[in-house]
N, CA, C and O atoms as a DFTB+ gen file, in Angstrom:
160 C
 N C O
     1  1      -2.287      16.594       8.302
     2  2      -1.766      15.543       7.447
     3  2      -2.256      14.197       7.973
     4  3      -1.991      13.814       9.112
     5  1      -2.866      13.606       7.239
     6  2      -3.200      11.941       7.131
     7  2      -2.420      10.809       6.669
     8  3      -2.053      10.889       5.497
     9  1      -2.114       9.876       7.252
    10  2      -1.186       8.831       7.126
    11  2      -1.888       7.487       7.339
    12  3      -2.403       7.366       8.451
    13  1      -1.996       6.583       6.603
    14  2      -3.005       5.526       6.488
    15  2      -1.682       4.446       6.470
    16  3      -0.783       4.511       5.631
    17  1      -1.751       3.451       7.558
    18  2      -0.514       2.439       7.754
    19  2      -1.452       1.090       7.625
    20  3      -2.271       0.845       8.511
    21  1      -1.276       0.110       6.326
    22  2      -1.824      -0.740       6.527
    23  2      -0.908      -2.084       5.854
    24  3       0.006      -2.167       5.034
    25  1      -1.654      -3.012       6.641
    26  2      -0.893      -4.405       5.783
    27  2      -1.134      -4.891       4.369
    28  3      -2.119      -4.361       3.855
    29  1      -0.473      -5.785       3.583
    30  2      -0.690      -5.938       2.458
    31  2      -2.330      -6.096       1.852
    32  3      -2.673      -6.034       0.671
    33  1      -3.137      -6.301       2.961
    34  2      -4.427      -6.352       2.314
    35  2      -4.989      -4.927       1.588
    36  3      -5.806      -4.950       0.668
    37  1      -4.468      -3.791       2.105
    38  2      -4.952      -2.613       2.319
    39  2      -4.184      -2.531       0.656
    40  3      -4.549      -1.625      -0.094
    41  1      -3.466      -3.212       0.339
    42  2      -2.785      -2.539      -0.997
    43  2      -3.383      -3.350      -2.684
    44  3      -3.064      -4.174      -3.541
    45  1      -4.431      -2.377      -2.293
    46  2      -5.242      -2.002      -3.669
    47  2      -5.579      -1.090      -4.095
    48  3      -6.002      -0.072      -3.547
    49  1      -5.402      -1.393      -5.381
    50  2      -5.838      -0.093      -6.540
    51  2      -7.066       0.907      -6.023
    52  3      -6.913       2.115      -5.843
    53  1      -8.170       0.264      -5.842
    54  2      -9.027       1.073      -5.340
    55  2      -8.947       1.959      -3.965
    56  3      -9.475       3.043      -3.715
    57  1      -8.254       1.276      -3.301
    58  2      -8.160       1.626      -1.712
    59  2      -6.526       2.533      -2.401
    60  3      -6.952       3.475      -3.070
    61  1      -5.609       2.535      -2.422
    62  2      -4.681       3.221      -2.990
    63  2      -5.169       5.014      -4.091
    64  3      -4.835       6.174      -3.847
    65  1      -5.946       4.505      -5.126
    66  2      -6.684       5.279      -5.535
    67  2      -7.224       6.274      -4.831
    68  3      -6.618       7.329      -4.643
    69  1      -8.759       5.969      -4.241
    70  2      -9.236       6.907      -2.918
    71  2      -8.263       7.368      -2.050
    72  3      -8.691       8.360      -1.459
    73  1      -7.082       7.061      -1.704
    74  2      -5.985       7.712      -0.764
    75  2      -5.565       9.216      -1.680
    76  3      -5.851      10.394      -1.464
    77  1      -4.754       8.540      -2.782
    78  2      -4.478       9.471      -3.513
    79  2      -5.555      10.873      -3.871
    80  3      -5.318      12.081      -3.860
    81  1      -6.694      10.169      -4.154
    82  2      -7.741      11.105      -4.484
    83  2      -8.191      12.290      -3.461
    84  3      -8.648      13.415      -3.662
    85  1      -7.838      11.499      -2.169
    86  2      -8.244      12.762      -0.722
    87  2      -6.674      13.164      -0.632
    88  3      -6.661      14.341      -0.274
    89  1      -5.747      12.838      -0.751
    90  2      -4.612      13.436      -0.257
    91  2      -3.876      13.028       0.958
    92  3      -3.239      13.653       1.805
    93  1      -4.251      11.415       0.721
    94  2      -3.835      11.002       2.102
    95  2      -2.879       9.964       1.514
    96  3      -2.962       9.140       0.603
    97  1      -1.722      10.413       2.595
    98  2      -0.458       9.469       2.267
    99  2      -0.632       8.005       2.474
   100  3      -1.769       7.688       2.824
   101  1      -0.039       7.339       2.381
   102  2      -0.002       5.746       2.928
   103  2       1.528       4.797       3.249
   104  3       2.699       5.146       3.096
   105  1       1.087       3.806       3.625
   106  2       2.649       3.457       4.136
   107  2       1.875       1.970       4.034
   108  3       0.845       1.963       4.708
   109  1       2.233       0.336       3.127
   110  2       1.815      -0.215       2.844
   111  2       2.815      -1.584       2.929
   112  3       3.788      -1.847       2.222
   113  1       2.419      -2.107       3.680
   114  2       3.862      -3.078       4.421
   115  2       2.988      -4.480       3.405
   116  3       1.787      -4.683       3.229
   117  1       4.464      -5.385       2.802
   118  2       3.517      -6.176       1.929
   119  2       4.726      -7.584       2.383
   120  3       5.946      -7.702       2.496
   121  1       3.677      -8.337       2.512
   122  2       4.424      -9.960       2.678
   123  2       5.256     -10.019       2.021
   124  3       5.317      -9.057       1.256
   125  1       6.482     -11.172       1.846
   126  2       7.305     -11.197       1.227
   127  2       6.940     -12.535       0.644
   128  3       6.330     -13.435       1.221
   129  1       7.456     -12.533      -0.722
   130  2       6.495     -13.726      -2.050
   131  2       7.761     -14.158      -2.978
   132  3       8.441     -13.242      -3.441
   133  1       8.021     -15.152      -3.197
   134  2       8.914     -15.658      -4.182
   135  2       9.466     -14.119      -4.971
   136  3      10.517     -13.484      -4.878
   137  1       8.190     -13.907      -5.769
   138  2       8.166     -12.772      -7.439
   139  2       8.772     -11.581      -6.753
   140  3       9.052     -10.647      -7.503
   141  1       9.056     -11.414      -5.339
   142  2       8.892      -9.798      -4.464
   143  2      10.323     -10.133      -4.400
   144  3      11.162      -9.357      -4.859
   145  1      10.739     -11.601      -3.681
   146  2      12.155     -11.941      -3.708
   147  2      13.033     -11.650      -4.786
   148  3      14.025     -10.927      -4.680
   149  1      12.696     -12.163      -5.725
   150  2      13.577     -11.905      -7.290
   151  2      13.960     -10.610      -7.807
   152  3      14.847     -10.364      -8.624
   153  1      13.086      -9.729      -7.157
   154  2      12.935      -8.293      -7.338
   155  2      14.097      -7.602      -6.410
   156  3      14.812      -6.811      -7.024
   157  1      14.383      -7.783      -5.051
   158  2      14.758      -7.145      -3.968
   159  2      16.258      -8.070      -4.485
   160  3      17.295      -7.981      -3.828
């Protein structure tokens, strides 16, 4: 099992995509932003 731990840069569609596509999990830690606030 593969586990890919990255910071918010790492969280893109494409890079997210290819994870999914091999079967590799991810864990994707993302800054905190006004729009992220309103949400939580």
């Amino acid at each position: 099992r593969i586990v890919l731990r990255g910071d918010s840069h790492f969280c893109r569609p494409r890079m997210l995509n290819w994870c999914d596509r091999h079967h590799v999990d991810y864990i994707v830690g993302i800054a905190k932003n006004s729009r992220l606030l309103k949400e939580v």
